[in-house]
Every structure is written in C-alpha cells, then in structure tokens.
C-alpha positions as CSV (number, residue, x, y, z in Angstrom):
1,X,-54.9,-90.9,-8.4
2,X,-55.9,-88.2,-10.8
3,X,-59.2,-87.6,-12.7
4,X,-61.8,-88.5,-9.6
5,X,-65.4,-87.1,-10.0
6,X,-66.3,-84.5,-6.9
7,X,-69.9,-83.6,-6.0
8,X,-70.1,-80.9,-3.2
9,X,-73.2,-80.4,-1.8
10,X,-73.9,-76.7,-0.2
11,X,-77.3,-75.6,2.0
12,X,-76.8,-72.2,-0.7
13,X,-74.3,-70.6,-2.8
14,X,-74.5,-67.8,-0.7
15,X,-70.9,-66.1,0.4
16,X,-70.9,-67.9,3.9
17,X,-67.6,-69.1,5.2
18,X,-68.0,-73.0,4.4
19,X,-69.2,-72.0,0.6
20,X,-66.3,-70.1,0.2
21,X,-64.6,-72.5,1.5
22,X,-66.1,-75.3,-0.9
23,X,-65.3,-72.8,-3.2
24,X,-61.6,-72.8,-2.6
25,X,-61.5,-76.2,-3.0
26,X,-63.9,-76.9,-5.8
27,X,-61.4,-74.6,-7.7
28,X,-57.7,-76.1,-6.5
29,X,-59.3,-79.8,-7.5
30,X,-60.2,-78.4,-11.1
31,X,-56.6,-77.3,-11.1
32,X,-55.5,-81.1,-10.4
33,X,-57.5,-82.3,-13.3
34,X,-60.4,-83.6,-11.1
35,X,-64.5,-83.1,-12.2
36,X,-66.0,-80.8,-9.6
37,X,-69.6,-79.8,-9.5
38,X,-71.2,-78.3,-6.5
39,X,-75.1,-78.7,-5.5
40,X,-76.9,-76.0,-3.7
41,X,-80.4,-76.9,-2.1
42,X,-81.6,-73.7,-1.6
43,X,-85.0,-72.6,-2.6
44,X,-84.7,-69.4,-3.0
45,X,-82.7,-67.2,-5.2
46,X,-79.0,-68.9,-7.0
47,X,-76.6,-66.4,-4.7
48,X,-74.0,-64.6,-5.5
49,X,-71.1,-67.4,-5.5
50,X,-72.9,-69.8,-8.2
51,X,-70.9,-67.8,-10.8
52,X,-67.5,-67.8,-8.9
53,X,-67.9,-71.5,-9.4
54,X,-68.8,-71.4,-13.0
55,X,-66.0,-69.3,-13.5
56,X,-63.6,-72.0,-12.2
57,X,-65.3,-74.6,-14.6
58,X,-67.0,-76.2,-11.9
59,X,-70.8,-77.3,-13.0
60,X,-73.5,-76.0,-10.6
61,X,-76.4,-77.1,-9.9
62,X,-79.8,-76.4,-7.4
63,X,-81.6,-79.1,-6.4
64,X,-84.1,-77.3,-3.7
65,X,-85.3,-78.3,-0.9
66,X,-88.8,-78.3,0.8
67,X,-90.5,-77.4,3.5
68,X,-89.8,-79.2,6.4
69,X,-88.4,-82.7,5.8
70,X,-88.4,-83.3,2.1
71,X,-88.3,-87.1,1.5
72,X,-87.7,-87.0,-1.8
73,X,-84.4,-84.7,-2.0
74,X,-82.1,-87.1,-1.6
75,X,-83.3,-89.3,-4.4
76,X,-83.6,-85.9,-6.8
77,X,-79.7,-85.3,-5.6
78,X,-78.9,-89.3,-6.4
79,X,-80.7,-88.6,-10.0
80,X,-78.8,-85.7,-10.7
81,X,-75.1,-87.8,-9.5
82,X,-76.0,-91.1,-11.5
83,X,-75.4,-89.1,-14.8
84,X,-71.7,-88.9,-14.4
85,X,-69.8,-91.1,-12.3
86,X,-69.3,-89.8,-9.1
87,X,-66.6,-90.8,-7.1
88,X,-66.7,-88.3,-3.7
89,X,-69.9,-86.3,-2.5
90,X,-68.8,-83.7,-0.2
91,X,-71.2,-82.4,2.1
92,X,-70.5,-79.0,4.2
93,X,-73.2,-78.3,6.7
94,X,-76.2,-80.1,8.5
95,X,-78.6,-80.0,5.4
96,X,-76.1,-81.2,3.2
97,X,-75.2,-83.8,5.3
98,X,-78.2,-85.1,5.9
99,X,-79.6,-85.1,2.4
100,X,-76.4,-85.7,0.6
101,X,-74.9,-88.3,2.6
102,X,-77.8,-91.1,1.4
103,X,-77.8,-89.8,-1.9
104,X,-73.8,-90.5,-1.9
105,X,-74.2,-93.8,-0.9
106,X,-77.3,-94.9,-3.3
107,X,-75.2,-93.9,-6.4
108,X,-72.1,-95.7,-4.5
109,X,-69.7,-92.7,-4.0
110,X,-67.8,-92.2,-1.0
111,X,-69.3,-89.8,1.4
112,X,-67.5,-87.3,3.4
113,X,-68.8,-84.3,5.5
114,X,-67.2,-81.2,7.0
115,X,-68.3,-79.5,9.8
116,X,-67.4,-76.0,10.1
117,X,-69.2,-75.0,13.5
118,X,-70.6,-75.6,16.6
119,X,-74.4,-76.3,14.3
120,X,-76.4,-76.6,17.5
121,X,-79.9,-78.5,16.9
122,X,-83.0,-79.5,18.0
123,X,-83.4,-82.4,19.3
124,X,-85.5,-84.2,16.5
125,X,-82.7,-82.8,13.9
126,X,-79.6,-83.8,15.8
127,X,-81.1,-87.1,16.0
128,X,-81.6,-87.8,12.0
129,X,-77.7,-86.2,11.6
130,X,-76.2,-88.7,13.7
131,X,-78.7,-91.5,12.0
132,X,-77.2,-90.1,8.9
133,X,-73.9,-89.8,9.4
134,X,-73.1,-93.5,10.2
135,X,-73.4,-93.7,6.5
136,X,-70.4,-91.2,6.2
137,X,-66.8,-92.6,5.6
138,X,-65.1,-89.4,6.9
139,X,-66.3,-87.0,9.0
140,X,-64.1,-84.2,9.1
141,X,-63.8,-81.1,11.7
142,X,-61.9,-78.0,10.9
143,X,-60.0,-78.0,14.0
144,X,-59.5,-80.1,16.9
145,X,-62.0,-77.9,18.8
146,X,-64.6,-78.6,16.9
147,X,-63.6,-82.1,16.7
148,X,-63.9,-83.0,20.7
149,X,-67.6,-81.1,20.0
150,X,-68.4,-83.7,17.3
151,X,-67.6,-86.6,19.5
152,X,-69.2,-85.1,22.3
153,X,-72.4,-85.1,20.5
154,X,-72.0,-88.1,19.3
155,X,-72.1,-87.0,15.7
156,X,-69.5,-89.5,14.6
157,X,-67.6,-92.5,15.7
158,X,-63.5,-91.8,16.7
159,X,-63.0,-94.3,13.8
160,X,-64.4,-92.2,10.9
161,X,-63.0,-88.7,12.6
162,X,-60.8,-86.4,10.7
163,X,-59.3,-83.0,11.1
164,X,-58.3,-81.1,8.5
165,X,-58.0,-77.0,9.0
166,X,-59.4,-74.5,6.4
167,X,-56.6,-72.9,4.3
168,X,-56.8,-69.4,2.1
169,X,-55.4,-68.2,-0.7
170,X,-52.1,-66.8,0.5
171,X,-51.0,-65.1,-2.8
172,X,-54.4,-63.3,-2.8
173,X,-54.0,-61.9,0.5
174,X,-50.5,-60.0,0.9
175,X,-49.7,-56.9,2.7
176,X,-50.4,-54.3,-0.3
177,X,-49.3,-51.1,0.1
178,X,-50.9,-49.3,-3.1
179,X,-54.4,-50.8,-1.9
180,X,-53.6,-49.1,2.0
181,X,-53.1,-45.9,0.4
182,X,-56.5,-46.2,-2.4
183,X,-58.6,-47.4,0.0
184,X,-58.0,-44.9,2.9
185,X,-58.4,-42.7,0.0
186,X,-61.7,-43.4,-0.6
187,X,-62.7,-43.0,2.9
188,X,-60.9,-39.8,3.6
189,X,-58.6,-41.2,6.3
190,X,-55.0,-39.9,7.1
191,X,-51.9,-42.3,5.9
192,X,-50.8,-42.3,9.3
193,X,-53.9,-42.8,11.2
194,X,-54.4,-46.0,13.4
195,X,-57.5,-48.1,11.9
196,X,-59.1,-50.7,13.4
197,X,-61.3,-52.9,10.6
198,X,-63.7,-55.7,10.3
199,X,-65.2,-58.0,8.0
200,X,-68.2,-60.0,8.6
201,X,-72.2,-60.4,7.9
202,X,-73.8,-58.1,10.2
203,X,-75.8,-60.4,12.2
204,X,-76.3,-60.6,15.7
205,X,-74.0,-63.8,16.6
206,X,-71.0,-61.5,15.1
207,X,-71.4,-59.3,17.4
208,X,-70.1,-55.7,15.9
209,X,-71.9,-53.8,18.2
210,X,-69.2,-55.0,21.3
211,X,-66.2,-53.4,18.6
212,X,-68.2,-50.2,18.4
213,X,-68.5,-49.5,21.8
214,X,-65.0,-50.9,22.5
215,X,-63.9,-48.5,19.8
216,X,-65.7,-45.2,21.2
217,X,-63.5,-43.9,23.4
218,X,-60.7,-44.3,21.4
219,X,-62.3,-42.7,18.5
220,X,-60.6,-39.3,17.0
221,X,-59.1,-38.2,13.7
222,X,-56.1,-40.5,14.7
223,X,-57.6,-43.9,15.7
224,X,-60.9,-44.4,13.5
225,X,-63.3,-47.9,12.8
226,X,-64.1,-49.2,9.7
227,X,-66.3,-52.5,9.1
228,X,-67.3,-54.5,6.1
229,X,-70.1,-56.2,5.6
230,X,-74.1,-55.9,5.2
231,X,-77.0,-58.1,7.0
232,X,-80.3,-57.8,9.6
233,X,-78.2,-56.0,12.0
234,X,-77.4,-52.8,9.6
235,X,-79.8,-50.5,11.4
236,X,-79.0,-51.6,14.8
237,X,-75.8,-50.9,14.0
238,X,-75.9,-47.5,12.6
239,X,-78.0,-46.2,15.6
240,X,-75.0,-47.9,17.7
241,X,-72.5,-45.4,15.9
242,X,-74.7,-42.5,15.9
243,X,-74.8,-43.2,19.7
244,X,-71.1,-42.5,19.9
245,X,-71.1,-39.1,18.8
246,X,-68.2,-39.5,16.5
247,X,-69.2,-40.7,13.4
248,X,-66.8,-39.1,11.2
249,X,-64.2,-41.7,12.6
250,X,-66.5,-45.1,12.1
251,X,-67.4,-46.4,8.5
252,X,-70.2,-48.3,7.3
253,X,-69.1,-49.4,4.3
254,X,-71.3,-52.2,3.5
255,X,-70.4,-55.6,1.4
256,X,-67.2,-55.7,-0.7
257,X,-66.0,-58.2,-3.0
258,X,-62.6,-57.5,-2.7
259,X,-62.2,-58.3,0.9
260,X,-57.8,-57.9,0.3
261,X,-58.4,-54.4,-0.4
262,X,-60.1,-53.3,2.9
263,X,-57.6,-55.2,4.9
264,X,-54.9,-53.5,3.5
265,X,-56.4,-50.4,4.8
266,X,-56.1,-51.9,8.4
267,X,-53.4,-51.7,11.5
268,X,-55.6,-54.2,13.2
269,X,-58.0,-56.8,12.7
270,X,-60.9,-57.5,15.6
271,X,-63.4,-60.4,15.7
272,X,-66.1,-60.3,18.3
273,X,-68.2,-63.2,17.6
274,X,-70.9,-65.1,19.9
275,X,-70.0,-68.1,18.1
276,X,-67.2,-69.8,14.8
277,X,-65.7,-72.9,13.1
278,X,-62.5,-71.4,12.1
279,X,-63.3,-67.8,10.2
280,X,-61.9,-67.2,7.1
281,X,-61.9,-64.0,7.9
282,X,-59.3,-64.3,10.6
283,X,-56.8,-66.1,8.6
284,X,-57.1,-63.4,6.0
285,X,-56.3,-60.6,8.7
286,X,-53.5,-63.0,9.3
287,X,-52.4,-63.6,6.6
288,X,-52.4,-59.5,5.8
289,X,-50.1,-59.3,8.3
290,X,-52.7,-57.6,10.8
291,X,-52.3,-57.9,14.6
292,X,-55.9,-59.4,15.3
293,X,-58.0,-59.3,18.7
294,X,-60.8,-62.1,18.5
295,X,-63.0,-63.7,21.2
296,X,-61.9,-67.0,21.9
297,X,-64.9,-68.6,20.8
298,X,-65.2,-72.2,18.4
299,X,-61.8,-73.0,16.9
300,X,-60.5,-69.3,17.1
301,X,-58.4,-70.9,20.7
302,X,-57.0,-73.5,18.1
303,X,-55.6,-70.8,15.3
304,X,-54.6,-67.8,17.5
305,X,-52.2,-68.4,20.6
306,X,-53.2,-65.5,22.8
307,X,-49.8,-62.9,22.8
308,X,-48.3,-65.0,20.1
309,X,-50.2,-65.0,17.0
310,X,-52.6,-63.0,18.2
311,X,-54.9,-61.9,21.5
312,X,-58.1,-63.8,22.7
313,X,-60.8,-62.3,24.9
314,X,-63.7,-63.4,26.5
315,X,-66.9,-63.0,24.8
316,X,-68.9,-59.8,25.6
317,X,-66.0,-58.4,27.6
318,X,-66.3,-54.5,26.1
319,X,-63.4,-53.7,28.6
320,X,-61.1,-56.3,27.4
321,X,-61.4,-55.1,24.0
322,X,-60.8,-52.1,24.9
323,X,-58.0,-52.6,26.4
324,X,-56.2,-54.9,24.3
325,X,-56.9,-52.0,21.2
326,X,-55.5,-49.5,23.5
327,X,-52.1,-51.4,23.9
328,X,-51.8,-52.1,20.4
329,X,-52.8,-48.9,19.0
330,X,-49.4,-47.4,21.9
331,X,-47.1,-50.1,20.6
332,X,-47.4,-50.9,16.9
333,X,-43.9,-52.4,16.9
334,X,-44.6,-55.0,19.4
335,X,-47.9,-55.6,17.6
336,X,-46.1,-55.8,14.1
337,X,-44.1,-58.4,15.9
338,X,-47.1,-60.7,16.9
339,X,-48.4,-59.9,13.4
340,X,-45.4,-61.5,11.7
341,X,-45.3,-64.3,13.2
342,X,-49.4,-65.2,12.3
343,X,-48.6,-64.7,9.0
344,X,-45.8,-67.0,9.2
345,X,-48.0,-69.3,10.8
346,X,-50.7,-69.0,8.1
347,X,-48.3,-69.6,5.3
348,X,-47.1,-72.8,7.1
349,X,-50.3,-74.3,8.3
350,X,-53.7,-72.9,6.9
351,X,-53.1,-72.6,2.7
352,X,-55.8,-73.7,0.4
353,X,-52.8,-75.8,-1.1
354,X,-52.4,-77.9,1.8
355,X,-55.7,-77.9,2.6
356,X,-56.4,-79.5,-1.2
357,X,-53.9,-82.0,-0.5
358,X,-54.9,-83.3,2.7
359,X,-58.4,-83.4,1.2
360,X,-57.4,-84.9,-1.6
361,X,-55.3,-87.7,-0.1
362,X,-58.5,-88.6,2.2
363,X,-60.8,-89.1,-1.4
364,X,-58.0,-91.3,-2.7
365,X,-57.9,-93.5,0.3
366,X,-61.8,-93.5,0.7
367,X,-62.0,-94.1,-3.2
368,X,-59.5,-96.8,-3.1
369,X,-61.7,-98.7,-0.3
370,X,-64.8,-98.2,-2.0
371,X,-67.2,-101.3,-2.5
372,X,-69.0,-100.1,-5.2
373,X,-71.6,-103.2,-5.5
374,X,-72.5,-102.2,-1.6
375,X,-76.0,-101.3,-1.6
376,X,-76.8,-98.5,0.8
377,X,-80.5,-98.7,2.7
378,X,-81.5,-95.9,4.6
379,X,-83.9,-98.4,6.9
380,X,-81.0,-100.6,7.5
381,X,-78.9,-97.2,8.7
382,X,-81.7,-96.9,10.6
383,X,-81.1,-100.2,12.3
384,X,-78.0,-100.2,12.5
C-alpha cells in the first residue's frame, strides 16, 4: 500500500530520543512516497529539530497545549488533520497519546502509540492514559522490556500489543577514521590514547556524575573522559571534574550536532542512566563499533547481552564501572571482539530500515481494517 497520509504527534520538537526517533521515521516514510507531517504541542519555543523535519519534506506543525488539562487540544489537533486525509496518527509519549489518540479517532484515522520508556505517572494521569488508550489500535513498546511494563500497568490490552525496536541510521554511523584523528585534534588528545566518551542531556536521571568518578582514578595523559551533551546538570557537573584534580584529561564539550564525529573519537562508550526505553545513543556507540559499559536499566537488558554485545552493571555501582573500564582499557583486543559483534548485531536487528518496514506493515494492516464511518466518543471510551 503506498501513498498513506501519516500524522505524528510529538510533546516538542526538541532533540529527545523518541523525536529523533519520529524523526527517523517521518523521513524513511517520505522516501516510500507516503505524506508525513509531525505535530508538536509544545508551548514554548519551536526546538531545534522542526527544521530537520522540514528539511525531509515533512510539514510541521504546533498545536500547543495548555495549562493543566486542556479540553480543547484534541479538537484543535482533529481541525488541523481533517484538512488532508489522514490515514495513521502516530503518537510517541504520554501527552501525545492522550491528546492525539481522540483526535485520531474523531477524524477516523488509525491510532497507534509508541512508548519509549518506563513514563511513570501520577495517579490521576495514569488513569486518563489507560482511558485513552482503549481507543488505540496498536500499542507499541520498543522492546519486550518495556512491553511486560505496559501490561503490567495495564496501559494496553495483550490484544492491541506490539513490539517493534528503534533502529538508526547505520550508514551515518560507521567507524571513521579521519573524524578519530580531527576530533582528538581538536581536543588535544594523543592518537593513541584510551578515551572513554558519552553522549547524553546532562540531567540528573543520566547520571554522568557516576562516569566521572568511575573515571578518576584512571585519569592521566593516557586514559582521558570526554562527554557530550548540555542540560540543568552542567554546573554540578563541572564542580564534579574540578573535584578530581585532573581536568586536563575530562572534556566538557557541550551539545554537538554531529554526534558520529565524537564517537569516532572514542575506544569506549559508557551509559550510566537512572532510567531508558532503548537509547539511541547506545546503538550508535554500537553501531561505531565501540565496546559499551551501560547500567542495565529499561530495555538496555534487551539490546546488550552482558560480555557479548556489551557489559551491564548495576545502577549506582561506581566500583563496577570502574572496574569493567579498567579491564577494557588492559585488553582492547578482547573488547574490539565484543565490539564487533554489537555492530553486527545492530546492522541485523536495530536499522531505521527495518524499523520503517515493520512500522509500515502495522499502518497497512490497521489501515486495511479501518471502519471509517465508526464514530469515535470519548464519553462512550469512558464507558467502555
């Protein structure tokens, strides 16, 4: 089935892992000849990933919400939809969902919603996204983990349940020698120094801190830290490095657009996160052919096979981290061997290709079972 019409519906345009991810999939569907528009409802400023989507051809659009619960939204995202004929709204957290589902089903489109984390809510809210998502035809999870959570919650029935894992740009994100050498460059570290790296917001549920004292007894002119990224925990952060009395071997160096460059620079990826769906982030490390260290938290358990594809440890456990940097930092053939094998793994599994297609063969199916005289009434959701 070619030429469908794709709404997906975004809490911002901000660069977040499930926008990116939208992203990724807003542009391989314009590559299949399908419309694509994506909606944010943020109230605040556009963010810095509505032009990524123009650039692909896909139409944007912010409809924003209000304060609190804003019973009009969904009927200002329904308006918007009935001008072109939808056939798939695709919502990708908890405010989409709960706005954009109704709005899906009162301009007759199929509605289907990804979760990408844990989303923990109040009560109140967790109520009106389970109300809501019996309205959903497919409820998808990015990995089994975080599918088991779902039905735990009782966010969806078994019936409507789907799993289908992120996937990245594989092409984009190949070991690149040239961008090793320029980037450690730039940053006045030796070619043959070992170089631990990071990308993430800094924010307190990603945890950098835990890398950075990890990293400081291993710090020296040989083994040296470098994180990417910018958020609330900068400061924190930068008192945490001037703590270590190295600081000539950690760098700052804030948030980068070209995320394949920095992890060139790498010989290992770490991940110390409080909480994930399934990061990007990791996959790209993967995918660079970077041995990666993560804490087995959300659906990391379900992408990296501890001493495999990867190493898992505990969250909070500085020692572990520690440790398991030590050992690869004293064996970087046996890590180069656990390295290959992720990437091979990547390549096979977690591509924005196959991601597409899966995604597109659950539209197609939804489309194709699509009553579109069905009236949808959010009372009788209500009800039952």
């Amino acid at each position: 089935m070619s030429g469908l019409s794709i709404a997906h519906v975004l809490s911002s345009f901000d660069t977040g892992g499930q926008e990116r991810v939208a992203l990724d999939l807003a542009k391989a569907q314009r590559a299949a000849g399908h419309n694509v528009c994506a909606i944010s409802l943020a109230s605040s400023r556009e963010g810095p990933l509505a032009e990524a989507f123009r650039q692909a051809d896909v139409r944007t659009k912010t409809i924003a919400k209000g304060r609190g619960v804003d019973p009009t939204l969904s009927l200002r995202i329904a308006s918007y939809l009935s001008r072109w004929q939808v056939n798939v709204v695709h919502t990708h957290n908890p405010h989409a969902l709960i706005y954009g589902a109704p709005a899906a089903k009162l301009v007759h489109a199929a509605a289907v919603h990804t979760k990408h984390g844990r989303n923990p809510d109040q009560a109140r809210r967790m109520w009106l996204r389970r109300t809501v998502s019996r309205v959903v035809d497919a409820y998808v999870a990015v990995t089994q983990t975080l599918a088991r959570v779902a039905l735990e919650n009782n966010e969806c029935s078994p019936a409507r349940l789907h799993v289908i894992p992120n996937g990245i740009d594989a092409a984009r994100f190949t070991p690149q020698p040239e961008a090793r050498s320029r980037t450690r460059a730039e940053l006045r570290i030796p070619e043959d120094a070992w170089v631990v790296g990071t990308v993430g917001r800094l924010s307190p549920e990603k945890n950098q801190n835990l890398l950075v004292d990890a990293m400081a007894p291993l710090l020296d002119a040989q083994r040296q830290l470098v994180i990417v990224g910018d958020g609330p925990e900068r400061e924190s952060l930068h008192l945490r490095v001037a703590a270590t009395w190295k600081t000539d071997f950690v760098h700052l160096v804030g948030a980068r657009k070209d995320v394949e460059n920095w992890l060139a620079a790498f010989d290992a990826f770490a991940l110390t996160s409080h909480t994930e769906g399934l990061p990007l982030v990791l996959l790209e490390a993967m995918a660079m052919r970077l041995p990666v260290v993560s804490t087995a938290v959300g659906g990391v358990p379900d992408l990296v096979e501890d001493g495999v594809t990867g190493f898992l440890i505990q969250p909070g456990d500085r020692a572990a981290l520690s440790q398991q940097l030590t050992w690869l930092s004293s064996r970087p053939a046996a890590a180069l061997e656990v390295a290959e094998v992720a990437r091979n793994a990547v390549l096979e599994r977690y591509t924005t290709e196959r991601m597409a297609r899966d995604y597109e063969a659950l539209y197609e199916g939804l489309v194709r079972t699509q009553q579109p005289s069905r009236k949808f009434s959010l009372l009788g959701a209500l009800g039952g």
